[in-house]
N, C-alpha and C positions, 0 to 999 in steps of 0.2 A: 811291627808284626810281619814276619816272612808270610808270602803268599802260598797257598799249601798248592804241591799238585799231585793231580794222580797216576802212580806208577802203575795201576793195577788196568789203564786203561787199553782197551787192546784196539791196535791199528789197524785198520781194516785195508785190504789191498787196493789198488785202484783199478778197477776192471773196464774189459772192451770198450764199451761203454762209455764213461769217463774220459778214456785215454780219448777217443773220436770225438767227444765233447770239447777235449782242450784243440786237438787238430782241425775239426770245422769254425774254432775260434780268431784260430792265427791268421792275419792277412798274408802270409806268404804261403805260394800254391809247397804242397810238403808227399812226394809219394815213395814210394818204396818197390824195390825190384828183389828179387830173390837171382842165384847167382847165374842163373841164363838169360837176364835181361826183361824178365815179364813181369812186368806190373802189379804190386800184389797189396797195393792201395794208396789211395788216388783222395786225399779232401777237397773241401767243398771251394774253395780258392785255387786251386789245379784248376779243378770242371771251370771255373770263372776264365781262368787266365790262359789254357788250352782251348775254351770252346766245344768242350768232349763231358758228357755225363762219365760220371767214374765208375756206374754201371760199365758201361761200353770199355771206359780203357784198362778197368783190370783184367787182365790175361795177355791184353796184347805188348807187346813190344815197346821199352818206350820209344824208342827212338821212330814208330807208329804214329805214336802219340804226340811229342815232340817237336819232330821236325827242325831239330835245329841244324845251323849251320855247322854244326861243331861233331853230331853224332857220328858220322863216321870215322873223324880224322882223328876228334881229342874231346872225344867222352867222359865226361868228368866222372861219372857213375864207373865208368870200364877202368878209369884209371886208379883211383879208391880202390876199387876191385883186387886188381892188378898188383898196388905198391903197397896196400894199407892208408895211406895216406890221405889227409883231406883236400878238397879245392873250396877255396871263399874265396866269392864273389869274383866269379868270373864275368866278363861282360859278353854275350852274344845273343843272338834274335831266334826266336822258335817260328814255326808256320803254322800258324793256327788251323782248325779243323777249315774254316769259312775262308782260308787264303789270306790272312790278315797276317802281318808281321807284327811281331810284338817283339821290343827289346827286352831284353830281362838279364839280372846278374841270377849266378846259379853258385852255389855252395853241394858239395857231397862229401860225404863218408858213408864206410860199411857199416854193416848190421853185425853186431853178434848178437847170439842166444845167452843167457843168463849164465854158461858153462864157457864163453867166450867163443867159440866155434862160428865164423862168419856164413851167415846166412843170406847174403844178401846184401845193399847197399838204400842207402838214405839219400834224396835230393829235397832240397828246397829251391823255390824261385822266387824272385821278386819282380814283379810288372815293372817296368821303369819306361812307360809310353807317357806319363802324366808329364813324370822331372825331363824326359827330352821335349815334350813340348814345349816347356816353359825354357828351357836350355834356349831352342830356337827361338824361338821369341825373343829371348831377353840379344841373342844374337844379330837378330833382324834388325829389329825396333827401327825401322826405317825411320818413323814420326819423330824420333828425337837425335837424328844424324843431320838435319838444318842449325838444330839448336847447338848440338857440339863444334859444328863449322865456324856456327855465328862465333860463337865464345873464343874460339880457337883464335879465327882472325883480330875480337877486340882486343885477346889480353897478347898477340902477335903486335899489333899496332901500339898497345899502349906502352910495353914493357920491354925495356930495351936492357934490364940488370935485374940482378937476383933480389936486390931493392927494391926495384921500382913493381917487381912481381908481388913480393911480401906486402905493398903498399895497394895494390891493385885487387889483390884479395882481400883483406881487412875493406879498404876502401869498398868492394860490393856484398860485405860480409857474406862470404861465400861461408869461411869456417865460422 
């Protein structure tokens, strides 16, 4: 038996509402400029990853807001702007409200109106203070630069052929 469905049902639009619901959702900070650069909304992972209520940074400037290293030179919002074109994931550091550097990759594109008419431009960011930490770390790890050494000079000493290496791995079941 086919599954009946109904045509008659009507789709309801998805309003202001909704739409802030899905953007206070996403973990990537997500805000919007209109075409002079001001701020014309700011979700709830911006305020998180800026340090700035998004009360305070719609109307001002992002590059205000921001801080990055990038705003004046090679503004990704200015460049979208400018060419059309999008930027993903670019890698650079904002200054947070509290002086804190936060690394982040940043993606933009414009905005148009429903008539296609640019209105404006889109950013998202993503915090990436978590993955450079562990990047460092995993680079440091001072605590196991003895153990690499040790290894290094046993299987230096034991293995004098590409044999005698295949024999010496087996041999401390390494693989």
């Amino acid at each position: 038996m086919k599954p009946q469905t109904n045509t008659n049902k009507k789709k309801e639009p998805i309003t202001k509402t909704h739409t802030d619901i899905i953007l206070d959702s996403v973990a990537d900070g997500v805000f919007t400029v209109n075409n002079d650069m001001v701020i014309t909304y700011f979700n709830k992972a911006a305020e998180k990853i800026c340090g700035i209520d998004r009360k305070k940074a719609v109307g001002m400037y992002c590059f205000d807001v921001l801080r990055s290293n990038i705003c004046e030179t090679e503004c990704p919002i200015r460049f979208s702007l400018e060419t059309g074109k999008d930027i993903i994931d670019k890698r650079k550091n904002i200054l947070r409200m509290d002086g804190k550097k936060i690394p982040i990759t940043i993606s933009s594109s414009i905005l148009k109106d429903e008539n296609g008419k640019m209105i404006g431009g889109v950013e998202t960011f993503r915090d990436l203070s978590k993955i450079e930490a562990l990047e460092k770390e995993h680079d440091e790890a001072p605590h196991l630069r003895p153990l690499q050494k040790a290894l290094a000079e046993e299987l230096t000493i034991r293995v004098h052929s590409k044999a005698e290496l295949y024999a010496a791995i087996e041999a401390s079941q390494i693989l």
